[in-house]
C-alpha positions as CSV (number, residue, x, y, z in Angstrom):
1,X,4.2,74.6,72.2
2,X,0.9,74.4,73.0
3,X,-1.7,77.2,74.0
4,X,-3.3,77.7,77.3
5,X,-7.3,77.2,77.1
6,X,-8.8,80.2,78.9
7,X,-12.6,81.1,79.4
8,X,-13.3,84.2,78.4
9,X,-16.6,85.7,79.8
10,X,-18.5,88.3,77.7
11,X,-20.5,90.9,79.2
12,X,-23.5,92.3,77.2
13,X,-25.1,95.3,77.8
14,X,-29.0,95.9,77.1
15,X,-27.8,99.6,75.3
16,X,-28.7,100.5,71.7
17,X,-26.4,102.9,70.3
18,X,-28.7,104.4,67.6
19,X,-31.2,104.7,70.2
20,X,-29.9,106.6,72.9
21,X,-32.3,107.7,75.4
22,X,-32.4,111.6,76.0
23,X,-32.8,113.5,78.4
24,X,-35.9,116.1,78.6
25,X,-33.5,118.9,77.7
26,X,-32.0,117.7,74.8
27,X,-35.8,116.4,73.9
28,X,-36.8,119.8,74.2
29,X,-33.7,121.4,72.2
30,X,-33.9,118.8,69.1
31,X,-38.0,120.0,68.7
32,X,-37.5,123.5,68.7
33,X,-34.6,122.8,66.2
34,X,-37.1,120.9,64.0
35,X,-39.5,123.7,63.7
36,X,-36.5,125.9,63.2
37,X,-35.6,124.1,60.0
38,X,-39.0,123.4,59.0
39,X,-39.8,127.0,58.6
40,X,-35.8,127.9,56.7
41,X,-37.0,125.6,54.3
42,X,-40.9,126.6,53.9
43,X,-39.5,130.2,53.3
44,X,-36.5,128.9,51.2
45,X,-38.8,126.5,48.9
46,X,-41.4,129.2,48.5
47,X,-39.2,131.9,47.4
48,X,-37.4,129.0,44.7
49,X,-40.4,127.1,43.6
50,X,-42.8,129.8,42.9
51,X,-40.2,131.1,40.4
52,X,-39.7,127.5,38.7
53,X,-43.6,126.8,38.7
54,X,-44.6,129.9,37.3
55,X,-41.8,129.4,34.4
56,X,-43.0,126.3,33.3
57,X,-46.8,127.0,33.6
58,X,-46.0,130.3,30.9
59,X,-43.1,128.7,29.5
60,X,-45.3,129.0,25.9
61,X,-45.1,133.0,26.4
62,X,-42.0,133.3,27.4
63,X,-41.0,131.1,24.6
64,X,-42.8,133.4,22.4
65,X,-41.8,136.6,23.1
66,X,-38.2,135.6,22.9
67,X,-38.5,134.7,19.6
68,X,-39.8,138.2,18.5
69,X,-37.6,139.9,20.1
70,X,-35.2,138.0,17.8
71,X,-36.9,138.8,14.8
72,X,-38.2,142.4,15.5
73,X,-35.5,144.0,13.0
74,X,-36.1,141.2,10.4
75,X,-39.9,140.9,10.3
76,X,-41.2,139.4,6.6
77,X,-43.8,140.2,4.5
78,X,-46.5,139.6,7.1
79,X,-45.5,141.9,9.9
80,X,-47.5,140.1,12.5
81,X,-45.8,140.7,15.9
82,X,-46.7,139.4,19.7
83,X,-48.8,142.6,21.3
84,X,-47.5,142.8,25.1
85,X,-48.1,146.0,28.0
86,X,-44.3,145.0,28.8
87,X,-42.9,148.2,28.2
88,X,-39.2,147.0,29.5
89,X,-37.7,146.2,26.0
90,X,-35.2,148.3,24.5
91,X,-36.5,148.2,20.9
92,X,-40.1,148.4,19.6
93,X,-41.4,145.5,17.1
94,X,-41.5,147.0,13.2
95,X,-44.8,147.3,11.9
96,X,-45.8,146.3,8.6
97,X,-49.1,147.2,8.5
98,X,-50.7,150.8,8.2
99,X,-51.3,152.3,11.6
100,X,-54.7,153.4,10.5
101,X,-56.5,151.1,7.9
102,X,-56.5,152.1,4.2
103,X,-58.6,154.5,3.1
104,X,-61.2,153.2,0.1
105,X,-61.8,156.0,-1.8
106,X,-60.9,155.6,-5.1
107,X,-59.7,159.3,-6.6
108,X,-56.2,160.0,-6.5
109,X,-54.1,162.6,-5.4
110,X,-51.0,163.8,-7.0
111,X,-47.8,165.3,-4.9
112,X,-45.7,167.5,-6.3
113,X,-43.1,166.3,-8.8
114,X,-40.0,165.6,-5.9
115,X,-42.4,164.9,-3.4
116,X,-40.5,161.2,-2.9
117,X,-37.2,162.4,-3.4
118,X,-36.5,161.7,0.9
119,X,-38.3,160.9,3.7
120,X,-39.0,164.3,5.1
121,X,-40.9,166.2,2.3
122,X,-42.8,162.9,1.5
123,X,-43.8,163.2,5.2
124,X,-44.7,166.6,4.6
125,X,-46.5,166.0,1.2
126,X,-48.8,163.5,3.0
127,X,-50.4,166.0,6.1
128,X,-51.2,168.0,3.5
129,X,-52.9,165.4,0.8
130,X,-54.5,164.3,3.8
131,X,-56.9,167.0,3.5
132,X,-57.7,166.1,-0.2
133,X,-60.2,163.1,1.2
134,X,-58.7,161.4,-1.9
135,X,-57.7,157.7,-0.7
136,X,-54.5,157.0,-3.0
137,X,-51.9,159.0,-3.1
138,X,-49.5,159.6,-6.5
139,X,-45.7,159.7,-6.5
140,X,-43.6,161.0,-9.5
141,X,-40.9,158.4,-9.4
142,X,-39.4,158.9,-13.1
143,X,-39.7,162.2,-14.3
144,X,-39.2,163.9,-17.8
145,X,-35.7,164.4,-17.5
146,X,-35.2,160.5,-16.8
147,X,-35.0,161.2,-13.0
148,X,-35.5,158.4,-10.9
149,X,-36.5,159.4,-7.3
150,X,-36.3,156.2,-5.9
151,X,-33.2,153.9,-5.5
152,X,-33.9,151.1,-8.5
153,X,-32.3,148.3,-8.3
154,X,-32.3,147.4,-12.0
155,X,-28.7,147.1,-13.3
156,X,-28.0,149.6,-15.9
157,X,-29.1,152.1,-13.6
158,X,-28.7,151.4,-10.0
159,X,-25.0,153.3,-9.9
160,X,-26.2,155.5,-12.1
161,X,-26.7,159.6,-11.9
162,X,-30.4,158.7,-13.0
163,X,-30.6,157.7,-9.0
164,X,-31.6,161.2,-7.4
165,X,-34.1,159.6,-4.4
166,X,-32.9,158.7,-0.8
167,X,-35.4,155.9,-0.4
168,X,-36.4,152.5,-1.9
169,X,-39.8,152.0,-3.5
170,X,-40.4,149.5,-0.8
171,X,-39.9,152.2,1.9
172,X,-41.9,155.1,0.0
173,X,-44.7,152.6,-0.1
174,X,-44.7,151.9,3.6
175,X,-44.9,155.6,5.0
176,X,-47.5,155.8,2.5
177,X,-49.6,153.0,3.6
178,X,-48.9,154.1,7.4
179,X,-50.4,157.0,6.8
180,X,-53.7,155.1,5.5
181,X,-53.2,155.7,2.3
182,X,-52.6,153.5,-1.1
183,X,-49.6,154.3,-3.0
184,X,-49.8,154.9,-6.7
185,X,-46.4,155.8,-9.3
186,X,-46.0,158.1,-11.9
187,X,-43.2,157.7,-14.3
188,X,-42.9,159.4,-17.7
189,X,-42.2,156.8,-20.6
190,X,-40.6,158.0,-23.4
191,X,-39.8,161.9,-22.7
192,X,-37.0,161.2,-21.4
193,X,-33.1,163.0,-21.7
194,X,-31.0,161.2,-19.5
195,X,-31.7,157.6,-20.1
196,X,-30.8,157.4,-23.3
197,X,-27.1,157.9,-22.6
198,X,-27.2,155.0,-20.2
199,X,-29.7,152.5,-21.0
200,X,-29.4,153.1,-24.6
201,X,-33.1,153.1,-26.7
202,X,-32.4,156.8,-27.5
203,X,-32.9,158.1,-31.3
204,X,-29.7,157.5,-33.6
205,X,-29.1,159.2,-36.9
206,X,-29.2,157.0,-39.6
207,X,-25.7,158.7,-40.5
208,X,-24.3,158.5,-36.9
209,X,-24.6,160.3,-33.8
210,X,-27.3,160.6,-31.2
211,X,-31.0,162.3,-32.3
212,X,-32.2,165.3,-30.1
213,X,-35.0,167.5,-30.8
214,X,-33.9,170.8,-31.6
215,X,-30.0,171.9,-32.3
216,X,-27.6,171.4,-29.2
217,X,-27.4,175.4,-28.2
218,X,-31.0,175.8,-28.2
219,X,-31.5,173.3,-25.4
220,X,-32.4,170.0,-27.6
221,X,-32.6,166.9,-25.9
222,X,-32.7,163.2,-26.4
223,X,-36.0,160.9,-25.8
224,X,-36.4,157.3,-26.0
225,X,-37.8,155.8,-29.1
226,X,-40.4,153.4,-28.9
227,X,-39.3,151.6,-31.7
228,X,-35.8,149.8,-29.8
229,X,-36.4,146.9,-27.5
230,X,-33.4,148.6,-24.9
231,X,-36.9,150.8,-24.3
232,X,-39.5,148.0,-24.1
233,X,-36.8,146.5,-21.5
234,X,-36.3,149.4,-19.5
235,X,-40.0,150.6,-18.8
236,X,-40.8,147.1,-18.7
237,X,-38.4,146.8,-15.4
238,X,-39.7,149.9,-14.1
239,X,-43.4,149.1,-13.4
240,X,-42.5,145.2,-12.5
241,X,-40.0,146.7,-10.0
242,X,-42.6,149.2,-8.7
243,X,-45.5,146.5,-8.2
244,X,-43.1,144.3,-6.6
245,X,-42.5,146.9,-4.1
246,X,-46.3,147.5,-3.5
247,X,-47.4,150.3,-5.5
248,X,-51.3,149.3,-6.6
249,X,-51.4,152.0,-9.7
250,X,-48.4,152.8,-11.7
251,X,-49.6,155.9,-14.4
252,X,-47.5,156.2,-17.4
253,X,-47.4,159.9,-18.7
254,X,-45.4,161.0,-21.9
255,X,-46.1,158.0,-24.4
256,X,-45.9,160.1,-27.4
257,X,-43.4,161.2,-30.0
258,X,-41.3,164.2,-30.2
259,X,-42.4,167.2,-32.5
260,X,-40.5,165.9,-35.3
261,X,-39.6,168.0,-38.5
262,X,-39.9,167.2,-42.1
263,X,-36.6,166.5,-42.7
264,X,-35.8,164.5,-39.6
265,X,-38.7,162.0,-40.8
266,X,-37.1,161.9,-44.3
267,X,-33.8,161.8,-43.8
268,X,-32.4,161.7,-40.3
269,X,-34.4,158.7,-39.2
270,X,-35.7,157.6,-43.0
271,X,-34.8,153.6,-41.0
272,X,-37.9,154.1,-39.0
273,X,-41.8,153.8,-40.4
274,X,-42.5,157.3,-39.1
275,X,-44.5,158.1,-41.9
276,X,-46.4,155.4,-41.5
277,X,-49.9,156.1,-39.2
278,X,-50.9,152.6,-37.9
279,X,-47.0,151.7,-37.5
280,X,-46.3,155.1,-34.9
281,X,-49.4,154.2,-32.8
282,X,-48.5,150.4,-32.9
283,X,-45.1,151.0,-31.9
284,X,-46.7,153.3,-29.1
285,X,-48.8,150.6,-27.4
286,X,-45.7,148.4,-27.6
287,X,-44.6,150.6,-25.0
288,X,-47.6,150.6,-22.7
289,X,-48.3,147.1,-23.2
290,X,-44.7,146.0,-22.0
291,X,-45.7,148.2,-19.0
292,X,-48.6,146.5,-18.6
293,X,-47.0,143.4,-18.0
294,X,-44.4,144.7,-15.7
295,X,-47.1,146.1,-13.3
296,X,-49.3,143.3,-13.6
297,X,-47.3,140.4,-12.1
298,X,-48.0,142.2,-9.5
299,X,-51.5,143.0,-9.5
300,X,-51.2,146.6,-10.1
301,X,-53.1,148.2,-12.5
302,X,-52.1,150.5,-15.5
303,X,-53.1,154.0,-16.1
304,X,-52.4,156.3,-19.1
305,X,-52.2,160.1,-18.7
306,X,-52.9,162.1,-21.6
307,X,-53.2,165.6,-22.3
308,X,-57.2,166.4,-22.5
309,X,-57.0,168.8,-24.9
310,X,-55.4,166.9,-27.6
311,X,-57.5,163.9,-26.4
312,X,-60.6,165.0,-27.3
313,X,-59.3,166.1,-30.7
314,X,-61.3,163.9,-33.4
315,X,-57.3,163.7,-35.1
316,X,-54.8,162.8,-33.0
317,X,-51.7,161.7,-35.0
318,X,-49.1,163.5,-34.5
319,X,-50.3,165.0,-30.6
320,X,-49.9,163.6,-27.1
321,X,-52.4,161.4,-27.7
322,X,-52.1,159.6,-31.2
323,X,-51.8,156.1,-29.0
324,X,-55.7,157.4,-28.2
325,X,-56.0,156.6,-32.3
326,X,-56.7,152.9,-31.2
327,X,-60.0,153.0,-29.0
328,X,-60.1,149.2,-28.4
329,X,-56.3,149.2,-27.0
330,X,-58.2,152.4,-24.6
331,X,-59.9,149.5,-22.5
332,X,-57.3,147.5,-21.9
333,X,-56.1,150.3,-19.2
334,X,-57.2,153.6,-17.1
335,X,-57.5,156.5,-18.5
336,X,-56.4,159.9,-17.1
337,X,-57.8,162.9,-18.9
338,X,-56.2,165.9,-18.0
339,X,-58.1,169.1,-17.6
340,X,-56.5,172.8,-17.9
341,X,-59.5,174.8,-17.7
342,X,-59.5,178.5,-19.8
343,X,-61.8,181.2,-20.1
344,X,-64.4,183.2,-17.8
345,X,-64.8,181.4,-14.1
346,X,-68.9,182.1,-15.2
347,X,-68.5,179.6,-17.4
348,X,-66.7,176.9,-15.5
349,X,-69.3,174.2,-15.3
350,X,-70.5,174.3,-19.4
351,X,-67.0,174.2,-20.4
352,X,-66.0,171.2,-17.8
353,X,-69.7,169.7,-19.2
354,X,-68.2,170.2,-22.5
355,X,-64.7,168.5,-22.4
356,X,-66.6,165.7,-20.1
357,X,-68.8,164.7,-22.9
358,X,-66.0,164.6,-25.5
359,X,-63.9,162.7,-23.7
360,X,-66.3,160.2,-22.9
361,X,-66.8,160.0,-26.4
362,X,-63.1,159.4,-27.0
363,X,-62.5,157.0,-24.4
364,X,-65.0,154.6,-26.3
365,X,-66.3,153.0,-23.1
366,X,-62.3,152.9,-21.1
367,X,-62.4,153.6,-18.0
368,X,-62.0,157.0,-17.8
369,X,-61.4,159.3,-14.6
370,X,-60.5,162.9,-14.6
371,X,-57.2,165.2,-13.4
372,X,-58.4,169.0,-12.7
373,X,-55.1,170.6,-13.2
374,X,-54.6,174.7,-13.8
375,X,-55.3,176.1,-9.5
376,X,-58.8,176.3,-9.9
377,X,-60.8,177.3,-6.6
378,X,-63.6,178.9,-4.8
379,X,-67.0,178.5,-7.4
380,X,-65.1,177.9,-10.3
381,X,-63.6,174.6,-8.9
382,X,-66.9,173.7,-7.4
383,X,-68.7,174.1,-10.6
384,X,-66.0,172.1,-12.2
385,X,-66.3,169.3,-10.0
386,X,-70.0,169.0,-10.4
387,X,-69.9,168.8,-13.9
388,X,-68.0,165.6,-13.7
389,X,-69.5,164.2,-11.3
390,X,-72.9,164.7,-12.8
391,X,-70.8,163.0,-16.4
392,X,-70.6,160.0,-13.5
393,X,-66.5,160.5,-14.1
394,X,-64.0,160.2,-11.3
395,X,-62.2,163.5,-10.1
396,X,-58.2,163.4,-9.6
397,X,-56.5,166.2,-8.3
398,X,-53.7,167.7,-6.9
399,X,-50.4,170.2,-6.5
């Protein structure tokens, strides 16, 4: 079959599609719907891009502050924190720094005995040593009974009933040094009752059975002997866990031997050289020097409180103060003289010129500072005071 041929004409129109003439009205619509849009978006991309430009151009704060915030509860050593006038957080940053700078003056204060035992009378203890002028600020943290009023974190007696403080020696430092203030730590050495049944170090009986100092029912108690290493340990852990928690002075009291009798020298502890002079006062500096080092891997510095009446004795075997039998051991510490005045308040300032002279005398060049104890006031203390100073010796006091 075959197809027809047919022409096909086809009709083209000049039109284009895409450009479609308008008329004025739509003209007029699609430009007012133009500016319309234009502003939408002006408004739109103002309100949106502000934000985003301002968030990277302080993107470095931002990221900054967020990380403190992070680390406010966790804050090392160094304390230093972002300062901001944002008051919108819910938490403040912890401060590890004293909110007013340390005092320098160098005399010392001494709270009462418990003062440390919690937060509030430690609080307390410090408005009033305030008013002392004195720049550091002493803590009994081991008192004569063995006490410890601090929580210790050294083994044998962490769990122990030796732990009678609510606070760390970390955190007694810090409200310390927030007050302006450096903190120093007393502990008594080797008068001590409790220890001994924990720690061990305590006196034995050559025969048996534990050593105290008078018989049971008329109150005797034990002490730790300066002669067992259990002691040298134990003190030794003190003072380096002290200066490791910040305290700049650590003052050892009580390094001295019980009131022994004849018989307990001879018989009941015949295995130790307790007859022997230069063996008793070795034995004694074993203990300080032990402390010594524990305070001193720290950078704190050692004191030694005597009793200033049997330290000025020209004998002192056998008192508080035979270790004071080696002068050239004195200078390898502080001293700490205390002073109990006695007799007429006329005669304040030649008796504390008196004692002042002596124990310069027995210091043999030590560095040697003074502890007014005994409630002196009015005249009599101020008569006192400038008898020492004029003796060019530092003045400690306290409660």
């Amino acid at each position: 079959m075959k197809y027809k041929k047919t022409n096909i004409k086809i009709k083209r129109r000049k039109i284009n599609l895409y450009n479609k003439k308008k008329s004025k009205s739509r003209q007029a619509l699609s430009w007012i719907i133009t500016i319309v849009a234009a502003c939408v978006l002006g408004v739109v991309g103002y309100g949106i891009g502000k934000p985003i430009v301002n968030y990277f151009q302080n993107r470095e704060q931002y990221t900054s502050d967020s990380g403190d915030s992070w680390n406010s509860s966790d804050s090392d050593s160094s304390g230093e924190s972002t300062s901001s006038d944002d008051t919108s957080g819910t938490s403040e940053p912890v401060e590890s720094e004293p909110s007013t700078p340390l005092s320098t003056d160098p005399r010392m204060y001494v709270l009462p005995e418990n003062a440390a035992a919690n937060s509030a009378s430690l609080s307390s203890a410090l408005a009033a040593a305030k008013d002392s002028g004195c720049g550091i600020i002493v803590v009994t943290l081991k008192d004569e009974n063995g006490n410890l009023y601090y929580k210790s974190g050294i083994e044998s007696v962490k769990d122990s009933e030796l732990i009678q403080g609510a606070l760390t020696a970390s955190q007694i430092c810090d409200q310390i040094t927030k007050a302006g203030l450096t903190p120093a730590a007393k502990i008594s050495t080797l008068m001590d009752s409790t220890a001994p049944k924990i720690t061990g170090g305590g006196y034995m009986i050559v025969s048996g059975g534990a050593w105290l100092d008078d018989y049971p029912d008329k109150g005797g108690k034990r002490w730790l002997s300066p002669f067992d290493q259990k002691t040298l340990d134990y003190i030794g852990g003190i003072t380096e866990e002290l200066s490791s928690a910040g305290f700049r002075h650590i003052i050892c009291t009580n390094t001295m031997y019980p009131a022994f009798h004849g018989i307990d020298i001879k018989e009941y502890l015949s295995d130790l050289p307790l007859s022997d002079k230069d063996k008793r006062v070795e034995a004694l500096w074993n203990v300080v020097d032990t402390a010594k080092k524990g305070a001193e891997k720290n950078n704190a510095q050692l004191w030694l409180e005597l009793d200033g009446t049997s330290f000025v004795k020209e004998k002192k075997s056998g008192t508080a103060s035979e270790l004071a039998a080696n002068t050239e051991k004195l200078k390898t510490v502080g001293i700490i003289a205390d002073y109990s005045p006695s007799g007429k308040v006329d005669d304040a300032y030649n008796n504390a010129k008196d004692f002042a002279a002596k124990a310069k005398t027995s210091s043999n060049g030590a560095k040697l500072a003074v502890l007014i104890k005994g409630g002196l006031s009015g005249s009599a203390l101020s008569d006192t005071e400038r008898a020492f100073k004029e003796a060019d010796l530092e003045i400690f006091s306290g409660k």
